[in-house]
Each structure stands twice: as C-alpha cells, then as structure tokens.
C-alpha positions as CSV (number, residue, x, y, z in Angstrom):
1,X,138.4,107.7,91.6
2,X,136.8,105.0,89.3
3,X,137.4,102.8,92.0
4,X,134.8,104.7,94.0
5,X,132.4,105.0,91.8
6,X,132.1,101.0,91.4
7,X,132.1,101.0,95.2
8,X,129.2,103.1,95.1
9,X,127.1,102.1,92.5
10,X,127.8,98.3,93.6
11,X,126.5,99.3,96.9
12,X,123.5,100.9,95.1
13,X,122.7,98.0,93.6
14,X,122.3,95.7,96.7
15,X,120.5,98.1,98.2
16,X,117.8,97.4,95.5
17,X,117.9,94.2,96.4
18,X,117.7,94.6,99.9
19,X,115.1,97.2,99.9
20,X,112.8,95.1,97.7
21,X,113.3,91.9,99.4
22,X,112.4,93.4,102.5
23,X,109.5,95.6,102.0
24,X,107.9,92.4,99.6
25,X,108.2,90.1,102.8
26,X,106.1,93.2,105.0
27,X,102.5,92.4,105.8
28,X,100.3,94.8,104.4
29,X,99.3,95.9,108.2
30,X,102.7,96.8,108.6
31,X,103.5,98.8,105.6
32,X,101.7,102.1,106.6
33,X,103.2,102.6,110.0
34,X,106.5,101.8,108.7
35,X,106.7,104.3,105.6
36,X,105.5,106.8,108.3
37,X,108.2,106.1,109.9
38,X,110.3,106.1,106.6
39,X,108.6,109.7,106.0
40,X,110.8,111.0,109.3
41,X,113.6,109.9,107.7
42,X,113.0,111.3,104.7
43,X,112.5,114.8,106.5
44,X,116.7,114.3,107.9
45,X,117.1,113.9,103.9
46,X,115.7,117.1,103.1
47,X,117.5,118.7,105.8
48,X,120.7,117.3,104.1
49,X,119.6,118.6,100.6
50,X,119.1,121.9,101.4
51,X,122.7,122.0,103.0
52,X,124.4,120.5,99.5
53,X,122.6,123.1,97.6
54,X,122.9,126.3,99.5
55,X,125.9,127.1,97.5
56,X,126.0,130.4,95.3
57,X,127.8,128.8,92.5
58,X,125.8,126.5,90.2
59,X,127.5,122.9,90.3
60,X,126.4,119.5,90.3
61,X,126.0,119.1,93.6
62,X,123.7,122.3,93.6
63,X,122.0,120.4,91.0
64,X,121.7,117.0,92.4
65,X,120.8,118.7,95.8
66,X,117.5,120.7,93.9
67,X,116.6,117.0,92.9
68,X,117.1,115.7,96.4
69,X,114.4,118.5,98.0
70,X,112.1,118.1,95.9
71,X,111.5,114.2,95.9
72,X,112.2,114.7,99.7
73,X,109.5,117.1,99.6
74,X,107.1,114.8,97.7
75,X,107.9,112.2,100.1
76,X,107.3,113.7,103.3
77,X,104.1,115.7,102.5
78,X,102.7,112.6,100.7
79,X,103.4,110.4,103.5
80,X,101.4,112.5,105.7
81,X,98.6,112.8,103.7
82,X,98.7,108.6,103.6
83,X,98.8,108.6,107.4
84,X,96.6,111.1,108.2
85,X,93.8,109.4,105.5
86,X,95.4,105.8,107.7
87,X,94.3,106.8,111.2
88,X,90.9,108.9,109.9
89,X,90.2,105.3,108.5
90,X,90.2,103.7,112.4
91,X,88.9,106.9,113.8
92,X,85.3,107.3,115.5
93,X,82.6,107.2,113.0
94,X,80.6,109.9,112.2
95,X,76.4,109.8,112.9
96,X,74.7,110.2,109.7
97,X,71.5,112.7,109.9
C-alpha cells in the first residue's frame, strides 16, 4: 500500500517538472491553441469525475470527485471564454459610425 502511494506521488512530482519545463519552452503563439486543446481534455476529466462521485454513500472518493468537477468545470468554461475572446481578437473588424 505505502509502496503505492510513493509510486504515485513520485510520479506526481515529475510531472511538475515535465509540465513546467514544457509549457516554459512554448512560444506565446502557441500557448492559446494548445490550452484549447488542453480545455478538451479537461472536458474527458469531468466526465471521469462525475463517474467517481455518483455514489450515494459519502466517501473520499465522492469527495475528491466534487473537487475534480468543479476545477474541471472552471477549466473548461474558462478556456472557452480565452478562445472565444482569442479568435474575436483576429476576427473582421467592426466599421465605426
């Protein structure tokens, strides 16, 4: 069991790592087309959520998968809001009266 959890939290950590080194080494053109693409991602982890806490009892998973939809939530709808205000930017301009 404890040997798990070290597994896990050891893979945790390098995925810090990873994650930063990566998204530091991204070109600021990039960055927006890529969390949109992050954002779909984020909607599979929602669906995942809502299946961990759809249980009657209250347990930690039920807990942890409250947490889950929510940031997933916050994700997804920010990240369109981001893209959407991204392509109105290179959209047609408007004619001023």
């Amino acid at each position: 069991m404890m040997g798990a959890l070290l597994v896990g939290i050891y893979v945790f950590v390098l995925a810090i790592f990873v994650g930063f080194e990566i998204i530091t080494k991204i070109p600021p053109t990039l960055h927006t087309p890529l969390m949109s693409g992050a954002n779909a991602i984020s909607g599979i982890t929602l669906v995942g959520s809502l299946a961990a806490a759809t249980t009657g009892a209250v347990t930690a998973a039920n807990v942890l998968g409250l947490v889950a939809i929510i940031f997933a939530t916050i994700n997804v709808v920010g990240g369109f809001l981001v893209t959407n205000r991204m392509l109105a930017m290179f959209g047609a301009k408007k004619a001023k009266r």
